[in-house]
Structures are given as C-alpha cells and as structure tokens.
Residue, then its C-alpha position, 0 to 999 in steps of 0.5 A: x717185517x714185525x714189529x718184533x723183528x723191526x726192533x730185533x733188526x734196529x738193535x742189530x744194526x746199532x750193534x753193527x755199528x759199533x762193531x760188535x759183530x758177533x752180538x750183530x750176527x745173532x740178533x740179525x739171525x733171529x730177525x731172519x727166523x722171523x721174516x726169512x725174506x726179508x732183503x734188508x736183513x739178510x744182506x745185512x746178515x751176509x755183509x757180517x758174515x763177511x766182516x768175519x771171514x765167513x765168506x760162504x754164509x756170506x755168499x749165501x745170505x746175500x744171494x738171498x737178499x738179491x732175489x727180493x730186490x735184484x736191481x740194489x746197487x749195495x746189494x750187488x757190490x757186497x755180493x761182488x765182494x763177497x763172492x770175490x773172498x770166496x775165491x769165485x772172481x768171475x761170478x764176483x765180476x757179473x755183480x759188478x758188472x750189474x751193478x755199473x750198468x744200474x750205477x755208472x758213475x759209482x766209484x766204489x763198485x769200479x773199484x772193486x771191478x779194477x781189484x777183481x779183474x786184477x786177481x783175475x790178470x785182465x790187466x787191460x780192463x782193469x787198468x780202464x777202472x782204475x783209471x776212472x777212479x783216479x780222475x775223482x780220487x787223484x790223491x789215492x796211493x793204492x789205487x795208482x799202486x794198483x794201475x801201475x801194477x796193471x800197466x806194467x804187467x800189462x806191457x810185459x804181457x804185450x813184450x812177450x808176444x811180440x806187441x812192442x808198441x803196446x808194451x811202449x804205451x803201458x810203460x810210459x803210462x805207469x811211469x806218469x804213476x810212479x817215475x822212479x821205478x827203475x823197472x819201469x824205464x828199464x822195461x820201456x828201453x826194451x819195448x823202445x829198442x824192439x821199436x827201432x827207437x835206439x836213442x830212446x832206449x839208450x835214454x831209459x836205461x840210463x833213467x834206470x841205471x841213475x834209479x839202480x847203479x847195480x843193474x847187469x842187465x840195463x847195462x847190457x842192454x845199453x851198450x845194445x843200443x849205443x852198439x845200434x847208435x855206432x857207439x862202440x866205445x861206449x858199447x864195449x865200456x857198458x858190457x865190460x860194467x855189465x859184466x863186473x857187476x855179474x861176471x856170469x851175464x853169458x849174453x853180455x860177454x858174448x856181446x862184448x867179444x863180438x864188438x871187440x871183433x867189429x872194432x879189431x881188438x883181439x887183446x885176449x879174444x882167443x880166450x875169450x871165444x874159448x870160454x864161450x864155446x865151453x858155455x855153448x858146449x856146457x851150459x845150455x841155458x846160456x844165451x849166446x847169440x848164435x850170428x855172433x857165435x857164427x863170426x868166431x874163429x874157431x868155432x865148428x859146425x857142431x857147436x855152432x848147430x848147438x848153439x841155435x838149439x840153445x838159442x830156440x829152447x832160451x828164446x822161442x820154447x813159449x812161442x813153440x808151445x803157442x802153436x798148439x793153442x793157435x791150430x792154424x789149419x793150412x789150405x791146400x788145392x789142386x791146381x792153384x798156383x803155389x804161394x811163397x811168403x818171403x819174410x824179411x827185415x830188410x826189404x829196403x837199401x840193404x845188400x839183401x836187396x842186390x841179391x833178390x830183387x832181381x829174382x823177385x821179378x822173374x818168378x813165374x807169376x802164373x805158376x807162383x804167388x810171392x807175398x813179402x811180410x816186412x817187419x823192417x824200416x821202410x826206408x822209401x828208398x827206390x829199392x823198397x818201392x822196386x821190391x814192393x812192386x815185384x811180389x803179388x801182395x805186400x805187407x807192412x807187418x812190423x807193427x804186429x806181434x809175433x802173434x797177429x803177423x802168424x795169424x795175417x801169414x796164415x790167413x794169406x794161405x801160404x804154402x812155403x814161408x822163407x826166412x830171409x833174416x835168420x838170427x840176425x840183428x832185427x830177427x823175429x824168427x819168432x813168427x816162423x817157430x808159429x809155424x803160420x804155413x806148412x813149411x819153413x825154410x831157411x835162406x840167405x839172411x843166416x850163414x848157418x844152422x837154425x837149430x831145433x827144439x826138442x829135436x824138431x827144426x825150426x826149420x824144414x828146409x836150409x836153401x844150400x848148394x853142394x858147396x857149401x853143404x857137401x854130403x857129408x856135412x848133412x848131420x851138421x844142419x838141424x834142417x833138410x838140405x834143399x841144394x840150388x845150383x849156386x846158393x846165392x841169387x844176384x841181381x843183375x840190376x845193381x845200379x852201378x855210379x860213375x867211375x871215381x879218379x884213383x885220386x878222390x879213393x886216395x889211391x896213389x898212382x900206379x900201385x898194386x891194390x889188394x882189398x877187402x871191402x868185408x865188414x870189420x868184424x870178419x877180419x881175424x889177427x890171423x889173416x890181417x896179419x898175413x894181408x900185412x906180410x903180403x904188402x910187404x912182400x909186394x912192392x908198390x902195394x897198398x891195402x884198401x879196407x872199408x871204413x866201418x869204424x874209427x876204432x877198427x881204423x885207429x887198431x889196424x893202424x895200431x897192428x900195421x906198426x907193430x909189424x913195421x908196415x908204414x900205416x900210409x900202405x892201408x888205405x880206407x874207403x868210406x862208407x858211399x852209396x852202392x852205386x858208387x861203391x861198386x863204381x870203385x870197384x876197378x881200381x882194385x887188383x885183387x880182392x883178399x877174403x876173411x876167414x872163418x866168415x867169408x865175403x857173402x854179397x861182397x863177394x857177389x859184388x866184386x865178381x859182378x865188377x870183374x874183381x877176381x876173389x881170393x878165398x880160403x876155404x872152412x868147415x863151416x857154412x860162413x867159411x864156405x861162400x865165396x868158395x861157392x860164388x867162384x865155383x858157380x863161375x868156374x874160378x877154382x884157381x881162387x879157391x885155397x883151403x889152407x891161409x899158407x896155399x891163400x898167401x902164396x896164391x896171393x903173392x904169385x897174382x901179385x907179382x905174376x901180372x900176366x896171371x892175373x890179367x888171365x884170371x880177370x879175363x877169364x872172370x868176365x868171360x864167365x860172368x856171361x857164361x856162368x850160373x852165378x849171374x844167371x838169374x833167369x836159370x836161378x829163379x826156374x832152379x829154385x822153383x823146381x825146389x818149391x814144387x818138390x817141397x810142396x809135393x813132399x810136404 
C-alpha cells in the first residue's frame, strides 16, 4: 500500500472509529481504487457496509479480502456474519466452521455458529455452542435465552417423532436455564408420561399450574396421569377444572365421561355421551379418543368408525405424510418363509398374554417367521420371558421414536405387521400409519374400526369372525374383513392357583352367585340395575363384582340402596393374581355380561373354567364378543339380543337348577369338542389368512 493510501486507510479507520460510517466508507473506497487488493482495507470496507445495512457490498468486499488472506479468523467471522444478514445461512455456516477449525477456543465465532444454526432450526448443534459460551460468559442473558429456545424446540422436535427420551433431556436442560417457565415443566410432564413415568408427570404439571393457574390443558394432562396413578378422585376434579377454564377442551370432556364410567357415576352421563357423539358427528377437529368412544352407550358402528377417522387426521396426518419422505422398499422372494411382526405394549402379565402366548408357540416356524416389537414395560414376569422365547427374534422397541421403530421394523423385512394395542391407553399406532411393512392388520388389542385418512385405512385388514362382523356390517369397518373361525385365540396354559374357601371370597354358604369380573367401566346404569332386580328376584343370591376401585365400590353400594337391595347381597372380589383369579372362578354359578362393551378375556376366562356366560347381543363390534366365544363353543342358548330376553334368561338358570347344571355340562363338554379352545386348529386358521394376504397383497 502507498503511502498515500496508508494515510487515506489510517484517516478511515480513526473515522470508523467514532462511527462516522459514511465519511469511513468514502475514504476506505478511494484506499480501494489505489490498492484494489488490498486485505485490510477491503474488509474494512466490507464490515462498514455491513454496519449500514449494505449486506451484499459487504459480502462482496470481503470475500475479496478473504482471497489475499483466506486462513484470518476476523476475516472469516465477519464474512459469516455478513453472509448471514444477507440471508445465505449455509454459506455463512462454512465461514464459521473455517474459522473454528483455525481458532477453537474463539467464543465469538461459536457464537455466531449457535446464532446461524439457530435460524437455521438445527437446534441440536447450535444448543452444542451455546453451551460452550455459557461455560466462560455464565452471566450472559441472551445467550441462555437462546439455549433455552434450542432445548426447547429441540424437545418438541424429538416429542413430535416420537423420541420421548430426548425430548425429557431437552427439557430438563432448558429448565436448569429458565425454572419458571411454565411451558417448559408442562411440555416435560409430557415426555414424562409418553416415558411411563406418571408421578414424574403429575410433578411438572403441578410446577406448570403453581407457574399458570390458567392453563386447560395442564390440567387435562393431570388428571391423565393421576387417572394412570389410580387417582380417580383427583383425575375427575383435574378435568372437571380443565373443563371450567375451557368448556370447549373436547378431549377433556371425553376424559372425564370415561372416568366417570370407571367409577359408576352416571349423574348426567347420558347427556354427556350425547353431546359428545354431536362433536364426533359435527366437529371433526375434536379429539375424541376413540377406546373411550368404544365403551359409551349408545354409540353406533358409524360414528364409532368416524371417530377413528377424526382421530388418525388429529393425531397421525404428519406421520402419514412422513411415508412418503421414508420410501421404505419391502422385500419380497419366492420361497421364503412369510415373516409376521407382532406389535404390541403388553407383551408381559396382561390379559393379552392369556390369549396369544399359546399360538405364538404353535405357529409353524418353518413356514412362518414371527418377530415381536415391544414398546411396553418389561415387567420380567414369567409371562414376558414365555413370549420372548416363543417368537424367531424380539425386540425391545420402546425407547425408539415412531421413526426409528418403522425403520428397525423394515429393516426386519417383514411381510404382515399386527397391531395388537390399537387406540388403547399406551397406543403408538403411530408406527404402523409409516407403513414399515406391505400390510397392516388390525387385532385384539381394539374392539372396533381403526379408521382412515383420506379414505385410505390405517389398516388393510381387522382379524374378525362372522359373528362379530356379519356380511352386512362390512361398510362399518374402514379395513378389509379377514374372518378367523373364532376371533378370539386362547392360551390353554393359563396358569390356574389353588381353589380358595368360599369363606376367604367372603361368599356366604349355600347362596346363588351371579358375577361379573368385567372392568368397572362396562357397567351401564341400565344393566346394573337389571343384575339388582335379579337378586332381588332370586332368593338366597349375592352378586360378585370385581373390585377396581373404591369409588365405583362406594357408587354400586350407593345405587344398590336406592333400589332397596341391602348392600351385604354385592359382594366384591379384590384385584389377585390370574392364577388365583381363575381359581375363584368355581364358586360362581352364572356369569352376567355388560352391554354395550361385552367381557372379551373375561369371557374367555370364565369359559375355560367351566362358568357358563350370560351375554346380550349389540350392533357394534365390543357388544359382539362374548356372542362369539359361546357361538365358537356351541352355547347359543346364552346368547340373548334384547336385556328383558337376558333377564329372563337370567332368572329362569337361576331358579332352574337342573337347567343350569345341563348348560354347565354341556360347557365342559365342548370345552374339548369346540373351536374356542383349539389352538392348534386356531393358529393353522389364521395362517391360512396370512398366506391369503400375502398372495393378494
């Protein structure tokens, strides 16, 4: 440089200085028209066109000085940062990354890599720099603003696929940064509950509510956890809140009718249901679970297919649409052996377990392949260990997101994957809407349609029988009817315990005993107050319920004295083993079932014992199970389609001993004789389905 334009620079830069920017740029333009290459002064010249706004001279004339001296920190940071207000983020991104690679420890430059990758929402990484700042500028307010924002946004990212675990990280981190942030520990109970961690959720919506008393949604969210907890109480007094701070939360008026039902209070539930099945007709958008949909009275087939339609477009639209970006290829060859994917929550000591495990072990290994994929409690029960040894391969898959668990499903080659969860409780249908293998089906786990989205199933096939789906009901199902013999497996291994005394059931001696071991929720006013004429009717009677909570307990006392039946005549069975629940079985005479959602394993249960059922039949697919089981064991004489023909069948097997004891017989005999317990027939039944799906598909 001259010495011209060594003064004209030095002049420049004293104007630079005191920010007389204009002046600057002039003279730092004629040092430029001297010496045209000169490094210091056309970055200089750039960094003033930056200062004012200028952001594409400024690009411009750096760049320039960067070919002079490509290897200058300062060089490579403002051209970052000039790059980056001239909206090019990812070229602004390679000059940090060349300038920390020159200069590691520079904490300016990392933070201008944080800032970029933050516009850019590469949360992850630029959480990383942040980070690094942090530890030398702990006092710094906008930087853990910024962190926090990454963490958080972060977590919603890894929520929303499904990465719970990631997402439970991210927000305790953010939390370190900014405690009352009511969002924050609101969002955490959420990852904290998809975990299975309810008493960890309950405690951070409780932080969020002490932060925002006015928030819905965390109560909802609430009573979800304490409802997992067994806090029904508080459950139902967290939705009923929810519901007074927005009367229009759907999903938490649907919660708090369904927990009502679980602890039989019917004040005002008719209306209730109603309401609700004018929101599943009206207002799609509503989220109305569908299982909780299933167990309402009066709900059709109809509306309950619609409701898993608006369910899927609510819930599972983005993982749908995420099909298209995974293109999972499926492997197909002749002669191989077909490979079934089981997926399930409740691969462990669940009822679930007494139906399957049994024709897990009975497929044909050298025509089938089964894989289980987990995503449940391993409870490292017997009954987990027996399931894990029957399938080919097994796989733990809880921890993954919706995402990975598609991609570890198709990377398995399977040819069928069955859902055997549906839209229960710990539901991740979500992972069979990514389509992983070439066919779904739906099984067991959800009484009921599965619904579609944009007319197209979740679901290709509903594993069914004639029964339960008849001809005529087919437009009531989004998915093809694939129909077994008898819907229902059964595992003839069901560990049975010792036989209790009548006394340690707290049945009295030489009394009639209607039962009903189904969950509390089935029981409709309706039917609970046709079981109370029946004991009336019958002398010398009691009715044995199962105990599943206190306060159904304290509200069928409640309506038993209102219909003047003395309270002594409800006899309630607490929650045991399977083992020595089935033992308990004998000392019942006649098992009553629920309407509209029938006994399904309990049904199962008390056959195999030799109990006979008493079922009323429906139009919909959880009022039509126990219909099945008894046709499937030749009993049509306990199948009734109207409640008067149930209680007066009821009443003539009670007062009719010899009937009964005919039904009984007749009962065990075709225990051996019938399809329902035929395992071996079962599993080479629903084989035969596979190999037709397969060849069709």
């Amino acid at each position: 440089m001259t010495q011209n334009a060594q003064s004209l620079y030095q002049q420049a830069r004293t104007l630079h200085h005191n920010s007389d920017l204009i002046a600057a740029k002039t003279l730092y333009q004629q040092v430029i028209l001297i010496a045209p290459n000169d490094a210091d002064a056309n970055h200089m010249l750039g960094l003033v066109h930056y200062q004012l706004g200028e952001f594409n001279e400024a690009v411009t004339f750096i760049t320039n000085a960067l070919e002079s001296q490509p290897r200058n920190v300062d060089f490579l940071n403002n051209h970052g940062l000039a790059l980056h207000a001239n909206k090019q983020a990812d070229a602004a991104l390679k000059s940090f990354h060349q300038a920390i690679l020159l200069q590691p420890k520079d904490l300016e430059v990392q933070l201008n890599l944080g800032n970029t990758l933050l516009e850019l929402a590469r949360f992850e990484e630029a959480a990383g720099y942040y980070r690094r700042v942090l530890r030398v500028k702990s006092s710094r307010d906008d930087i853990r603003e910024a962190l926090c924002y990454c963490l958080s946004s972060l977590g919603n990212q890894a929520h929303a696929v499904g990465n719970y675990a990631q997402a439970e990280a991210c927000f305790e981190e953010a939390l370190q940064f900014n405690a009352q942030d009511a969002a924050l520990h609101y969002n955490l109970g959420n990852a904290q509950r998809e975990l299975g961690k309810p008493a960890n959720a309950a405690k951070s919506y409780q932080n969020s509510l002490a932060l925002s008393s006015n928030d819905a949604d965390a109560y909802n969210n609430l009573g979800n956890v304490q409802r997992e907890l067994g806090q029904l109480d508080l459950a139902i007094k967290s939705y009923e809140k929810a519901l007074q701070i927005n009367p229009k939360l759907h999903h938490a008026a649907v919660h708090l009718v369904h927990q009502k039902q679980h602890i039989c209070d019917w004040n005002g539930l008719e209306e209730q249901i109603n309401i609700i099945r004018n929101w599943v007709n009206h207002i799609p958008e509503a989220q109305i679970s569908p299982f909780a949909f299933l167990a309402m009275p009066n709900t059709s087939p109809a509306e309950q297919k619609l409701c898993a339609d608006n369910w899927i477009k609510n819930r599972y639209s983005t993982l749908i649409e995420q099909r298209k970006t995974l293109d999972f290829q499926y492997k197909k060859s002749a002669n191989k052996r077909i490979k079934i994917g089981y997926l399930s929550a409740d691969f462990r000591l669940h009822p679930l377990a007494f139906l399957v495990s049994e024709l897990l072990e009975l497929h044909d290994k050298t025509q089938f392949e089964i894989i289980g994929f987990s995503y449940g409690v391993n409870d490292k029960t017997p009954a987990r260990l027996r399931l894990e040894k029957a399938f080919n391969q097994f796989y733990d898959i809880r921890t993954l997101s919706e995402i990975d668990a598609a991609k570890k499903i198709n990377s398995c080659g399977i040819d069928i994957l069955v859902d055997l969860t549906g839209f229960t409780q710990t539901s991740r249908s979500g992972i069979a809407a990514l389509k992983p293998a070439p066919i779904n089906v739906s099984w067991l786990g959800f009484a009921g349609s599965m619904g579609s989205y944009n007319n197209v199933p979740l679901f290709d096939y509903i594993l069914s029988d004639s029964f339960i789906t008849p001809a005529y009901s087919a437009n009531d199902y989004a998915e093809k009817l694939a129909l077994l013999p008898c819907y229902q497996p059964n595992d003839r291994k069901r560990p049975i315990g010792k036989t209790p005394t009548r006394a340690s059931c707290h049945l009295p001696e030489n009394v009639f005993v209607f039962c009903c071991f189904n969950q509390t929720f089935k029981i409709t006013p309706e039917v609970f107050n046709l079981w109370l004429k029946l004991i009336n009717k019958v002398p010398n009677s009691v009715l044995w319920l199962l105990d599943c909570n206190q306060w159904a307990k304290d509200n069928l006392i409640k309506a038993a004295n209102l219909q003047g039946v003395n309270p002594s005549k409800l006899i309630f069975a607490p929650r045991v083993s399977i083992a020595d629940h089935l033992a308990r079985h004998v000392h019942a005479d006649l098992f009553l079932d629920t309407l509209p959602y029938n006994a399904h394993t309990t049904c199962s249960d008390a056959l195999w014992m030799g109990l006979p059922v008493l079922t009323c039949v429906g139009d919909t697919f959880s009022a039509r199970v126990a219909g099945s089981l008894l046709t499937a064991l030749d009993l049509p004489e306990l199948i009734t389609y109207h409640l008067k023909e149930y209680e007066e069948e009821a009443l003539g097997l009670a007062l009719q001993p010899e009937k009964l004891l005919t039904l009984k017989e007749k009962l065990i005999a075709n225990k051996a004789q019938g399809i329902l317990f035929n395992t071996n027939a079962f599993a080479k039944s629903l084989e035969a389905i596979y190999k037709t799906m397969v060849t069709q598909a």
